[in-house]
C-alpha positions in Angstrom: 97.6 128.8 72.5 100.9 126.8 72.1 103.9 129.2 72.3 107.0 128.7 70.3 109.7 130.7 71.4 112.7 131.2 69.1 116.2 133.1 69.5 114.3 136.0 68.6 111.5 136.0 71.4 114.2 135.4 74.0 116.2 138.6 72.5 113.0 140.1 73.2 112.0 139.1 76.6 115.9 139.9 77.3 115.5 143.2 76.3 112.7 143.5 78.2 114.6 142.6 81.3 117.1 145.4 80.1 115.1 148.6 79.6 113.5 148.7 83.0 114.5 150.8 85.4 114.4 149.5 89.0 115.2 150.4 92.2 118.5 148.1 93.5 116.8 145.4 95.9 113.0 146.7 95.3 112.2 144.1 92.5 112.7 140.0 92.6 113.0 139.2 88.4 112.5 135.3 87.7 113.3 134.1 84.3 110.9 130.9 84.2 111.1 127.6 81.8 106.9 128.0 81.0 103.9 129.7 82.4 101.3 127.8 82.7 98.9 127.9 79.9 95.8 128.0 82.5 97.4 131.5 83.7 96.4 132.2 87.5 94.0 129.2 87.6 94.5 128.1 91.5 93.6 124.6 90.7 95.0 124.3 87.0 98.4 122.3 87.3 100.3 121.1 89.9 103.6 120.7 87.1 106.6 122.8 87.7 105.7 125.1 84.9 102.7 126.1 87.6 103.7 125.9 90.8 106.4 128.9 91.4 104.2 130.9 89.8 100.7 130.2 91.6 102.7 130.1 95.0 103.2 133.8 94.6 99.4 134.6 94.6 98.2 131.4 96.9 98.6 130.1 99.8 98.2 126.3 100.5 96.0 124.8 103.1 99.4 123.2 104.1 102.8 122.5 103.3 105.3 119.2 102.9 108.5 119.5 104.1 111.4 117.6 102.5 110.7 114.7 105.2 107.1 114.3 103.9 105.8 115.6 106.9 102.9 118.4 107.1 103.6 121.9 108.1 100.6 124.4 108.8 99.9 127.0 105.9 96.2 128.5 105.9 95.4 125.0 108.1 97.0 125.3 111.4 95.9 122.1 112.8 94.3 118.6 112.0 93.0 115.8 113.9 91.3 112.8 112.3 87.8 111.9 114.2 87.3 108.6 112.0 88.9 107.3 108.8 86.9 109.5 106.5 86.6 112.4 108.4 88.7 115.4 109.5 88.6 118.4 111.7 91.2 121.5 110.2 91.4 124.7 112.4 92.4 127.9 110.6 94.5 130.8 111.0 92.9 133.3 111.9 93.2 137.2 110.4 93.9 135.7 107.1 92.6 138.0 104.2 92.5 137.7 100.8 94.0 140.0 98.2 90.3 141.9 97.9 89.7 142.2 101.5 87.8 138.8 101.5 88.0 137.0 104.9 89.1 133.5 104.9 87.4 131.7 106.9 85.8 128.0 106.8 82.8 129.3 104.8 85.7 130.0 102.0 86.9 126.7 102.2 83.9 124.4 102.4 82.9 127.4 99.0 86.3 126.1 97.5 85.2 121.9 98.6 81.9 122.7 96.6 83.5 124.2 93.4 85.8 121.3 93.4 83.0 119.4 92.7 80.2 120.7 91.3 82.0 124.1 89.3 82.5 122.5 85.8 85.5 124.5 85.4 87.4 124.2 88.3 86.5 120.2 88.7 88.3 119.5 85.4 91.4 121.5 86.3 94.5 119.3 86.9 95.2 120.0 90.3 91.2 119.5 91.2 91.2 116.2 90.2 93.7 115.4 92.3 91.5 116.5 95.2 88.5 114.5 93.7 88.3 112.2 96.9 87.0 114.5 99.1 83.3 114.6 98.5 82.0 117.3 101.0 83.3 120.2 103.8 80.9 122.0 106.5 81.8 124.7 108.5 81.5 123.7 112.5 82.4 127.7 113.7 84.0 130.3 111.7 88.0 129.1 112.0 86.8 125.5 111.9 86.1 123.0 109.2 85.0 119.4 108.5 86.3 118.1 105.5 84.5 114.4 104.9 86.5 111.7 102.2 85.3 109.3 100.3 87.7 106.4 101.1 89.7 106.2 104.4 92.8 108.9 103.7 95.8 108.7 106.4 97.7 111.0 104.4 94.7 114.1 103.7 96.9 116.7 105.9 99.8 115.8 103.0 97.3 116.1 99.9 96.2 119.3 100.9 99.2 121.3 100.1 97.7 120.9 96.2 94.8 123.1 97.7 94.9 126.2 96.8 91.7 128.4 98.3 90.3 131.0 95.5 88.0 133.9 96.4 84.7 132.7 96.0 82.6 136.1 95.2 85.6 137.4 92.9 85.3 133.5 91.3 81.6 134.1 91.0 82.1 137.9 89.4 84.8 137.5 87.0 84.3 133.9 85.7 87.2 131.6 85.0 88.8 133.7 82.3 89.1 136.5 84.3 89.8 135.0 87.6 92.8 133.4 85.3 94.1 137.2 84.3 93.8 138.5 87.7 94.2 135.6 90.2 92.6 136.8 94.0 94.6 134.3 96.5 95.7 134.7 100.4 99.2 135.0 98.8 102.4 137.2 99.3 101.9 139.2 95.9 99.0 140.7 93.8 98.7 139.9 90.7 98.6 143.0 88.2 99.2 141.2 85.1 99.3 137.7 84.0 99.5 136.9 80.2 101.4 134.7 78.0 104.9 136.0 78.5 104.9 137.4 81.7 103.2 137.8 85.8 103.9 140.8 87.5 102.9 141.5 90.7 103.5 144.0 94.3 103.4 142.7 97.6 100.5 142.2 99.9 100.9 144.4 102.8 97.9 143.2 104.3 99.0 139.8 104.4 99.9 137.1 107.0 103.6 137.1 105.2 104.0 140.3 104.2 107.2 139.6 101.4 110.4 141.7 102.4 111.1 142.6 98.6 108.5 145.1 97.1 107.6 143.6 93.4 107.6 140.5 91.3 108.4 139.9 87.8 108.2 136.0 86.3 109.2 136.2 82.7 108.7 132.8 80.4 112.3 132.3 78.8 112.1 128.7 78.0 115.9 128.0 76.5 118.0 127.3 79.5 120.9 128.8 77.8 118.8 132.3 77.6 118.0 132.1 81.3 121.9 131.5 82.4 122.4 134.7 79.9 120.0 136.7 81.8 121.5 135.5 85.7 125.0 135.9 84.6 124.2 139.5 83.1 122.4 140.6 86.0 119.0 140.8 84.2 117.4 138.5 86.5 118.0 137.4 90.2 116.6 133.5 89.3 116.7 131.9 86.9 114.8 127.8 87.5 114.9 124.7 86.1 118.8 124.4 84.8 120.6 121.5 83.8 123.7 120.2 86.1 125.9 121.5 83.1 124.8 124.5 83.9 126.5 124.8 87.2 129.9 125.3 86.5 129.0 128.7 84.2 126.6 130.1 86.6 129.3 130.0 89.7 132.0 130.9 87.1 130.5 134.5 86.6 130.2 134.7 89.8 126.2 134.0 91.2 125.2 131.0 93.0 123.4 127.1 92.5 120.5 126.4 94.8 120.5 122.3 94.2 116.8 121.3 95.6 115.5 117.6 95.9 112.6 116.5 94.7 109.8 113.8 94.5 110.1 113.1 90.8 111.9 110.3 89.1 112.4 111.0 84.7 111.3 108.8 82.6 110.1 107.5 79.6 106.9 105.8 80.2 106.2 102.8 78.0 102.9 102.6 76.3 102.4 98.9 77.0 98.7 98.6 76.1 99.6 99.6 72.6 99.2 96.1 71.2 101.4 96.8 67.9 104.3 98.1 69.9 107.3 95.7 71.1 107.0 97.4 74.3 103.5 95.7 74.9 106.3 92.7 75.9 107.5 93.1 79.4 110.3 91.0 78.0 111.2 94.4 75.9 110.7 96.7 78.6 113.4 95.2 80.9 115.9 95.0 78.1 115.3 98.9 77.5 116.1 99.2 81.2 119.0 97.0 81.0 120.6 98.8 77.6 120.7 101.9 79.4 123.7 103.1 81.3 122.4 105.4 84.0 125.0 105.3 86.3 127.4 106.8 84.2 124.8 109.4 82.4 124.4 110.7 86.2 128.4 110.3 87.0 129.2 112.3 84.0 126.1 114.6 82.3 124.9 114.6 85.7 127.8 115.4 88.1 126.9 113.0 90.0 124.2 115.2 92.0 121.4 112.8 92.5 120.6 108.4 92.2 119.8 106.1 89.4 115.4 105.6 89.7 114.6 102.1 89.7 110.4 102.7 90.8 108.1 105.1 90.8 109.1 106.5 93.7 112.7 108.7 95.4 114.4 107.5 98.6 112.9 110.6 99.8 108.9 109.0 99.9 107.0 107.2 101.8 106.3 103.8 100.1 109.7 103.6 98.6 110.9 100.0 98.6 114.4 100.3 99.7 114.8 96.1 98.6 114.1 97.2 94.8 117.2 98.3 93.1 117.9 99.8 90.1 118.2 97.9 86.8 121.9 97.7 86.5 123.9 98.4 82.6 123.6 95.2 81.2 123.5 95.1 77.2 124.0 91.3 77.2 120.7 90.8 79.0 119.2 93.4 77.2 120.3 91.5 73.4 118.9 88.2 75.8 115.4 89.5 76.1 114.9 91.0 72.9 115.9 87.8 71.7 113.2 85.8 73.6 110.5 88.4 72.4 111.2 88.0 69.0 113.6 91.1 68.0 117.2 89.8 67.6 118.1 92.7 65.7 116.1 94.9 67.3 113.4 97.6 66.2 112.6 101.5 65.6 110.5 103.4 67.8 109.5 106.8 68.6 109.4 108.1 71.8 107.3 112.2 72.4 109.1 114.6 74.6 109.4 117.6 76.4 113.1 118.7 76.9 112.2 122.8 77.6 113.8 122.3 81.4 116.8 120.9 82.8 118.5 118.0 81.4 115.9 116.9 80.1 117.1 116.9 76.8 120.6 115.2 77.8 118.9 112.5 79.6 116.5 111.3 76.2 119.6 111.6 74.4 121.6 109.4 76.6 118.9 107.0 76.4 118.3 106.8 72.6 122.6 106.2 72.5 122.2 103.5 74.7 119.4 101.7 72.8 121.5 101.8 69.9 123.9 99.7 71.5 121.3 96.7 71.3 119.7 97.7 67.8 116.7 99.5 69.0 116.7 103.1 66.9 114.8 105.3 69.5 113.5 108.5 67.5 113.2 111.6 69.7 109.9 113.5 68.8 109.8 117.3 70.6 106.6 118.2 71.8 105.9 121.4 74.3 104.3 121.5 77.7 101.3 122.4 76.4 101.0 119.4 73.7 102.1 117.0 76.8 99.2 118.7 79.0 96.6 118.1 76.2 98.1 114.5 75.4 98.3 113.5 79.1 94.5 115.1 79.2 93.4 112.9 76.2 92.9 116.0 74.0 95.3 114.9 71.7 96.4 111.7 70.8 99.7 109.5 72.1 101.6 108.8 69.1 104.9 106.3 68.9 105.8 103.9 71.5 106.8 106.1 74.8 106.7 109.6 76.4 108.6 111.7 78.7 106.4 111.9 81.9 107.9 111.9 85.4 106.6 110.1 88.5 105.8 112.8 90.5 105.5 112.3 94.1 103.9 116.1 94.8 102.5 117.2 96.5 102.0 114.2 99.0 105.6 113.0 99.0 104.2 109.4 98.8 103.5 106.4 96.0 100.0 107.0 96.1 100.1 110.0 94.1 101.6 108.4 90.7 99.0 105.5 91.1 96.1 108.2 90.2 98.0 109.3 87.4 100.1 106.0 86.3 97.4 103.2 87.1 93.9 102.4 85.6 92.8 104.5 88.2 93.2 107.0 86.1 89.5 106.0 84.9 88.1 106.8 88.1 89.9 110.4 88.9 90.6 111.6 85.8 87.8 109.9 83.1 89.9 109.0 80.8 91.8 105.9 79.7 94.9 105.6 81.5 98.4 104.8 79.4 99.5 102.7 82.2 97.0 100.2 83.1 98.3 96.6 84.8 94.9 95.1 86.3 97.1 92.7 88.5 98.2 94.9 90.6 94.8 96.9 91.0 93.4 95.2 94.2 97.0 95.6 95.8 96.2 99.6 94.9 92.9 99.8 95.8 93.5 97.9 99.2 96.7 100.5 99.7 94.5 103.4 98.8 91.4 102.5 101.8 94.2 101.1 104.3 94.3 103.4 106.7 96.3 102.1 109.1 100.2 103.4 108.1 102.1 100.3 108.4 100.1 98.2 106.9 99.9 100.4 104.0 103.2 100.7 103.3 103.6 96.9 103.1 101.3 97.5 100.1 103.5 99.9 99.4 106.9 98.1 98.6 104.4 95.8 97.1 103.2 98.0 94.1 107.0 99.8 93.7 108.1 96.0 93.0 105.8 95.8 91.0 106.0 98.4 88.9 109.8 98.0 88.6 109.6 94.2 87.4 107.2 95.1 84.8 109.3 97.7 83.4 106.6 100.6 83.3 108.9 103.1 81.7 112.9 103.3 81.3 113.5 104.9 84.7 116.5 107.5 84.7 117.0 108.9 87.8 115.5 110.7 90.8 115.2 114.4 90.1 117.6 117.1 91.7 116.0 120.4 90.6 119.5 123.0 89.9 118.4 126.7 90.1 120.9 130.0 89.2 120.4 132.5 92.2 121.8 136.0 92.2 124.6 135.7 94.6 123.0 138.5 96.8 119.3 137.0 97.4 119.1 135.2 100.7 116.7 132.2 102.0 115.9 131.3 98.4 114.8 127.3 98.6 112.3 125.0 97.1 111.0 122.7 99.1 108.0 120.3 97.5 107.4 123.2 95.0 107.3 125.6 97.4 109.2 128.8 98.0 109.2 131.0 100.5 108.2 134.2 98.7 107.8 136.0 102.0 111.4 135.5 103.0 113.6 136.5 100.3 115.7 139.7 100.5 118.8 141.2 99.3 122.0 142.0 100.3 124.0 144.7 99.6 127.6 142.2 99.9 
């Protein structure tokens, strides 16, 4: 079901917030940009809507830190015996939220349903974990985990892994696993629906969480989740814009600013053959028309770094050598010239513009383009649609979309060539919107190399790459802003994770 919230709906959801009685300190209230429309689905997303929320209930079989390195979660150790084959040990006294033990017959259960359980193998997240074929359990903390192509960096792509229950999986079915999600996690989940989780904490846990219950609320207008921080209704409130820093400190709660691994775009659907951004020659002028170096001084505070590939600083496989396309209109009027467009063209580019500055960042694009005479019509579309376009479900329509290059959970360029190469054929079935077959043996021979160095020559290569073909108008590198109530402590996000189990309040 696609939800469309309007003024009304938020008045509701606020007045929600406002007519429970709580204890002071015994309740953590998030007011959150979109629940994911999978509910409680361990493997369903890995997008932002999806991952503050399923962090609550799961635990990851490890954790990037904002270096890229891996951390232990339910995996406490990892040695590679060859290229395709790893040895994880476990924590031990791990439970699940049914008494469950986790163990490595749990895992190598969770292996087999990402590949043979026709739900779970089609979820976003499982795809993602597509390459490794098979697990078997060597003693009862102790697991082999096999991949299909030589994987330096499995340790990192396990943080998207999520281990389910399998008996409760079995019992309850996907629907009902998706209402009442059974992870290793900090809370339990007593209700998950369209508007709302809510959940109490796991005393029997490995991180017991310090404050008692959880509440996520979907408030998707920015300006209603502000509201609800500033007027003590909530005690988070994700996903804000950088304009919305100045208001939140101004009534007197706090900015958490968190990097991330995403870069916003708008992806250019090249292989449309009736677009003028088939023309590479058109794609650079769109990137050379747009001012973003003064969209991120200005809109953007200057918190975060003009993108110029689909990767951050922050990555592994970032090509330090490729800089951004600098404001240029001249060039830009130039190319479009040589292409065939002297006085430019219409097109129509989908978005999503629910969280942060999303919106201000399309609109600072389509101003630029006008500058050069291309009329760049803004079509909203929810996270949902986006899901189900990205998925092939639904249809692309016009000549770009808003779709970020998201380096989670890996921190590294690998993980926007599954979603933005032809790839996409091979771990996803479908047919990819960014396809350059140039570049493909560079991507495969990145993607078996296991040998670190050497695969981050290939690396730079395919950021280049990627940059002189103008895959999308690149924007910047993603700082996410969250509103915090002034008296929670340790809140953080670090590669979509936060640590649930280490939040408290003060009484100052």
């Amino acid at each position: 079901m696609i939800r469309k919230f309007s003024g009304m709906a938020a008045a509701a959801v606020l007045a929600a917030f406002a007519s429970a009685a709580l204890a002071d300190g015994d309740t953590l209230r998030i007011a959150h940009h979109s629940l994911p429309a999978q509910f409680g689905m361990p493997y369903g997303t890995y997008g932002t809507n999806g991952a503050l929320p399923l962090m609550s209930v799961y635990d990851s079989m490890t954790y990037v830190d904002r270096v890229g390195k891996s951390q232990p979660g339910l995996a406490v150790s990892w040695e590679a015996k060859d290229e395709t084959t790893w040895v994880l040990k476990l924590r031990p006294g791990v439970t699940f939220h049914n008494g469950a033990p986790f163990n490595a017959d749990a895992v190598v259960a969770n292996v087999d349903a990402l590949n043979n359980d026709e739900v779970v193998k089609n979820q976003q997240a499982a795809r993602y974990l597509r390459g490794i074929p098979s697990a078997r359990r060597l003693d009862d903390l102790t697991v082999e985990i096999k991949t299909a192509t030589p994987n330096p960096i499995l340790p990192r792509q396990l943080a998207i892994m999520r281990p389910h229950e399998p008996k409760a999986w079995a019992d309850m079915g996907a629907a009902g696993y998706g209402r009442q999600p059974i992870g290793t996690g900090p809370y339990v989940i007593s209700i998950w629906d369209n508007e709302k989780v809510l959940g109490t904490a796991f005393t029997e846990g490995w991180r017991v969480p310090k404050i008692k219950n959880l509440e996520i609320w979907e408030l998707p207008e920015n300006a209603a989740r502000v509201q609800a921080l500033c007027s003590g209704q909530v005690d988070l409130a994700n996903q804000l814009a950088p304009d919305d820093i100045e208001p939140i400190e101004d009534c007197g709660q706090k900015v958490v600013l968190s990097p991330t691994s995403n870069t916003i775009n708008l992806i250019l659907r090249h292989r449309v053959a009736e677009s003028p951004v088939s023309d590479v020659r058109v794609r650079q002028a769109l990137n050379y028309a747009y001012n973003k170096t003064l969209f991120i001084d200005t809109v953007l505070h200057g918190v975060t770094r003009p993108a110029s590939q689909p990767a951050t600083h922050r990555m592994s496989g970032f090509n330090a050598e490729t800089g951004p396309y600098p404001y240029d209109p001249e060039k830009a009027r130039q190319l479009l010239a040589e292409a065939g467009y002297p006085n430019g063209f219409d097109m129509m580019a989908e978005v999503v513009i629910s969280t942060g500055e999303f919106r201000d960042t399309f609109s600072a694009i389509a101003n630029d383009l006008k500058g050069v005479g291309v009329n760049l019509e803004i079509r909203i579309i929810t996270i949902p649609d986006l899901v189900q376009k990205i998925l092939r479900i639904k249809q692309w329509e016009g000549d770009a979309f808003s779709m970020m290059y998201e380096g989670y959970p890996t921190a590294d360029l690998s993980s926007n060539m599954n979603t933005h190469s032809c790839r996409v054929r091979q771990t996803g079935g479908r047919e990819p919107h960014t396809c350059l077959q140039e570049i493909m043996p560079t991507i495969e021979a990145m993607m078996a190399e296991f040998d670190l160095d050497k695969r981050t020559e290939l690396q730079w290569n395919i950021a280049q790459f990627y940059h002189d073909q103008a895959t999308a108008i690149f924007s910047h590198e993603r700082v996410q802003v969250d509103g915090v109530n002034k008296n929670l402590m340790n809140y953080e996000v670090v590669n979509r994770a936060v640590p649930y189990h280490a939040l408290y309040f003060t009484s100052n």
